[in-house]
N, C-alpha and C positions, 0 to 999 in steps of 0.2 A: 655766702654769695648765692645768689639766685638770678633768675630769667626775669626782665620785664613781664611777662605774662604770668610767671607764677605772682608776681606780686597785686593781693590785693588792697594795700593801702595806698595808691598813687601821689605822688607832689606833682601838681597843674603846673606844667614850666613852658614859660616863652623864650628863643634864643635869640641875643641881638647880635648878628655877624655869623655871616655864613660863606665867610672865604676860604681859601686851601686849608688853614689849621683847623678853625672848627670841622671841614666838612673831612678832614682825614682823621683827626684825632677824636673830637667830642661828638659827635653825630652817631659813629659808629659804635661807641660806649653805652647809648641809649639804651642798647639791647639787654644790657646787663643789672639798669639801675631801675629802682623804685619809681617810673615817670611818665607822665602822659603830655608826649608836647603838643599843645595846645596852637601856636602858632609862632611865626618869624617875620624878623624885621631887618632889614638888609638896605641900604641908599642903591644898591645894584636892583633896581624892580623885575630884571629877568635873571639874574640868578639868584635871587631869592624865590620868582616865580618856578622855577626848575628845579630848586632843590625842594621847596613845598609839595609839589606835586609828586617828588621822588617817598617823601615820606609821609603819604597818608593825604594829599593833597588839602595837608593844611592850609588855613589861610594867610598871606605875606603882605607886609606893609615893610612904606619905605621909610618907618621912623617910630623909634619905641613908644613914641608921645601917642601916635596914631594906634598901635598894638595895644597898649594899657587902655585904652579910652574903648575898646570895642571887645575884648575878649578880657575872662574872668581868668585869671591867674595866680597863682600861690607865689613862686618864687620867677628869677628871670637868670640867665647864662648869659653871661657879656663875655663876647671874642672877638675885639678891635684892639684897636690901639691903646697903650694904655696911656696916652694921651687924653682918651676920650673917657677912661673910666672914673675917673670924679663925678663929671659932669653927668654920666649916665647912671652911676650907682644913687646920687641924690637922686634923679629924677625916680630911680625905681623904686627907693625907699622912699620918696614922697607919695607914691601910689601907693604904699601900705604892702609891698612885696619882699621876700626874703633876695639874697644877692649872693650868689657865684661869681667870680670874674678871674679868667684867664691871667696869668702872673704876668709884668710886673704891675701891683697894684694901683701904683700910680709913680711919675715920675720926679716927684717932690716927698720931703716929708708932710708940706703943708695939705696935699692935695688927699693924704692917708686922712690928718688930724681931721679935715673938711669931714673926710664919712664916717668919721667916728661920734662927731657931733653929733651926726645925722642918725644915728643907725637904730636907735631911741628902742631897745630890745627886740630887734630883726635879728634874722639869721645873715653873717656876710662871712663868705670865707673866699681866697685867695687860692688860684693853682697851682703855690709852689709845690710841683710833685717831690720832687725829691726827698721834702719832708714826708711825704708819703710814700716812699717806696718801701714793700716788702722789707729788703737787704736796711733800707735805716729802722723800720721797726724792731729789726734783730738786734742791732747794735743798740740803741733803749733799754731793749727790756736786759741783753747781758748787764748792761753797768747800772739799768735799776734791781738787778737781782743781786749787785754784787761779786758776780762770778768775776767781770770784769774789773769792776774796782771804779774808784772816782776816775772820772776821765780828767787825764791832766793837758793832753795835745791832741793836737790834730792835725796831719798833714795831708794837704791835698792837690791834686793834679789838674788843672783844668785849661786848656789855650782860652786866654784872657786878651785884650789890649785896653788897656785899662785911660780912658782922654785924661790932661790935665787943665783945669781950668777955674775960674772960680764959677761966682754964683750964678751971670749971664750964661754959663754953658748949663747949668743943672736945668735953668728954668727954659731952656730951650729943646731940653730931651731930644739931641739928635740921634740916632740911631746908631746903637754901637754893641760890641758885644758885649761889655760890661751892664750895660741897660737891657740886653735882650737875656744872657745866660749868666750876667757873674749873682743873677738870684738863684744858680742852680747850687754852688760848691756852700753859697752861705745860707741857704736854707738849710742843708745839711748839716754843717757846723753848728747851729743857733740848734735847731730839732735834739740835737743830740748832748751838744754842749751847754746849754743856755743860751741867755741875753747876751748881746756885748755890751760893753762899755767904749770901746773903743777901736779906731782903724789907722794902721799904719800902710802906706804903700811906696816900698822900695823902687825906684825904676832903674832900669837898665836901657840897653842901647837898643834902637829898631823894636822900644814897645814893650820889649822882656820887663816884667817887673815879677816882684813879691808882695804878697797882700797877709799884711798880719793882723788879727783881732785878737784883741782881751776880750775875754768872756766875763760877766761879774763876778760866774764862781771863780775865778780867779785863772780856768785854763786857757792855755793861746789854741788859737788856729793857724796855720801858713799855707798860703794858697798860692803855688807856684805857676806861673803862666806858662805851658808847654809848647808854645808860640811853634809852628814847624812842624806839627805832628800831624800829622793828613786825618783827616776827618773820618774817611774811610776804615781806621783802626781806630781802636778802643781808647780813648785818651781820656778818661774820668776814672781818676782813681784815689781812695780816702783812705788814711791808717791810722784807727781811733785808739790812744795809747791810754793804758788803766793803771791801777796798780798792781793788776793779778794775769797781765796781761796783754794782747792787742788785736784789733779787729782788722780785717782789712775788707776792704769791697769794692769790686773790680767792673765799670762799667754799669753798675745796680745789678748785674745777674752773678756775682758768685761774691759770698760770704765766708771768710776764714778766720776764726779762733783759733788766736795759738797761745793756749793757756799757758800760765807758770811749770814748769816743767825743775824738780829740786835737779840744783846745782851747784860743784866744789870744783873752785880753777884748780883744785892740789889732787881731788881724788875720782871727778866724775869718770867713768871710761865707756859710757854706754850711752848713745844718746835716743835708743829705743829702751830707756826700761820698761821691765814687768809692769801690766794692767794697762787699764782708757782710761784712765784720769789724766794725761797729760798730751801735751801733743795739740794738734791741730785739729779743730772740727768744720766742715765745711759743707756750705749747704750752694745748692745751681740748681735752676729750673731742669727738667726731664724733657731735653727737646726731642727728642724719638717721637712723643706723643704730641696729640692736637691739643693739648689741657688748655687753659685759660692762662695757667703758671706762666706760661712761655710767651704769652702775648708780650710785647713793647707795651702796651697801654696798660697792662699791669705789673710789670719789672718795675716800669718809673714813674709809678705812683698814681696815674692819669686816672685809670679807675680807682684806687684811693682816696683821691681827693674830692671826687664827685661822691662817691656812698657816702664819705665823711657828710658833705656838707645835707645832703638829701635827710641822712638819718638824723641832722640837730634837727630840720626843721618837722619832719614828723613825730619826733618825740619831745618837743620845745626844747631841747638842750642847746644852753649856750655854749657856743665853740670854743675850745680850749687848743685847737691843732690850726695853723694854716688862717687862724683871725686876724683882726686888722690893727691888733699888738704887734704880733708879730712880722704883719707886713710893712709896720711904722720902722719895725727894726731894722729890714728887709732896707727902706727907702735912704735910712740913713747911715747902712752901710755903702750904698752906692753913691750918695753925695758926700760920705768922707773919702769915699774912695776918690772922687774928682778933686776935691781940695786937697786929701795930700798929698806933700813929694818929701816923703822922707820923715814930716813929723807927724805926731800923735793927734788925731782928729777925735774930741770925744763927741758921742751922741745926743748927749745929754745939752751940749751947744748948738745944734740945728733944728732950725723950726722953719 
């Protein structure tokens, strides 16, 4: 990690949307990333004007078509609706620019397939942070090391309300929580578990439901809706099950391994044996201090997902993390999620 200013290889980046989420969450990240923003394009002409002048009195247009046509840019940062992100990713990959866009990618699987048509080896990646938080990096590399073991399960915590309806409702993307946050629990799952193959969603009464995926490697996820839980407390919680053991992660800021620990129902009588090989290991940012560790925008991945996508396009690498695979997978978890009630929706059936 480093300073804007120590870096000197820059990526030339234009932002399109500069309302409360960019200007609280991605604006102030700029500090951190490989980037020289070049300009901004907002349909608000005075708060695009406002916030241009806040950062270096860049120059502000009210429409990306006008920003591309007049200033020399590398890549572009889309944060609107993602209603609008099809439409806006073609256009910017038609000017020959790499592509960022705020999660959810789009709100179809069709509107994914659209930019992948397009994408003709650009950089595009997706801000599902979650796949990029810290706490999910740790769980990766346990069960790529083994310590953990093949991931079999995964249970997860998240207040959900999940609509039911058919395909008039997908293609109408109304605003809901499962369109705005249920890409947070199944980015998670997917990052860690693989692909799915498939989505089940149980419903209960006043919204409660269960969201099950098959994964191709064969593991489930359950994704229980904690409907009730006041926002104000910590209500995201994942427990990734191995064969040598199981992870847990609390909110993105604390991580716990609780390794295989030898055990007899007839003779164990110690449940602190001799040595560190067993037990639980746990890792939490050091909030005492000012570190970087402790920010929010690097607990849950926000700054992850932006150096990810910054460092494919300065070293041509094509994206393996957060790409628009992934986000395809992303979109049709949330349109099996609308079609089922109770049966098996597979992915592999929606286009």
């Amino acid at each position: 990690m480093s300073y804007q200013r120590a870096f000197e290889d820059r990526v030339r980046v234009g932002i399109v949307g500069v309302g409360d989420h960019a200007y609280r969450n991605l604006l102030p990240l700029l500090t951190f990333l490989p980037v020289d923003l070049v300009a901004i394009a907002d349909t608000d002409a005075e708060l695009g004007a406002r916030t241009a002048q806040q950062y270096g009195r860049v120059p502000h247009y009210e429409t990306a078509t006008t920003m591309y046509e007049n200033e020399e840019l590398d890549a572009v940062l889309i944060c609107v609706s993602p209603r609008l992100h099809p439409q806006l990713t073609l256009e910017a990959l038609d000017a020959g620019l790499h592509v960022w866009m705020e999660k959810p990618a789009s709100i179809t699987v069709r509107g994914v397939d659209d930019m992948i048509r397009a994408r003709a080896g650009r950089v595009v990646v997706v801000g599902y942070k979650k796949a990029f938080m810290p706490a999910t990096a740790k769980v990766v590399e346990l069960a790529e090391s083994s310590a953990l073991g093949d991931v079999r399960s995964i249970s997860a915590t998240y207040p959900l309300v999940i609509p039911h309806g058919d395909r008039a409702l997908i293609e109408r993307g109304e605003p809901s929580m499962w369109l705005a946050n249920g890409c947070h629990p199944t980015a998670f799952a997917l990052a860690v578990a693989g692909a799915a193959q498939s989505v089940v969603v149980h419903r209960g009464r006043e919204g409660a439901n269960v969201v099950v995926i098959r994964h191709t490697s064969g593991a489930l996820t359950s994704i229980h809706s904690a409907l009730g839980i006041s926002p104000a407390h910590p209500f995201e919680r994942y427990t990734v099950y191995g064969m040598h053991g199981a992870v847990e992660v609390e909110n993105g800021r604390r991580v716990v391994f609780w390794r295989a620990t030898a055990f007899n129902y007839s003779t164990t009588s110690n449940f602190a044996p001799p040595g560190l090989d067993s037990a639980a290991l746990v890792w939490e940012p050091q909030d005492s201090l000012g570190t970087l560790e402790t920010k929010a925008e690097f607990t849950q991945g926000m700054h992850g997902e932006l150096a990810y996508f910054l460092d494919c396009v300065r070293t041509g690498t094509e994206p393996t993390m957060g790409n628009l695979e992934f986000a395809r997978q992303l979109a049709g978890i949330y349109e099996a999620g609308i079609l089922s009630d109770g049966d098996e929706v597979a992915l592999e059936d929606l286009n």
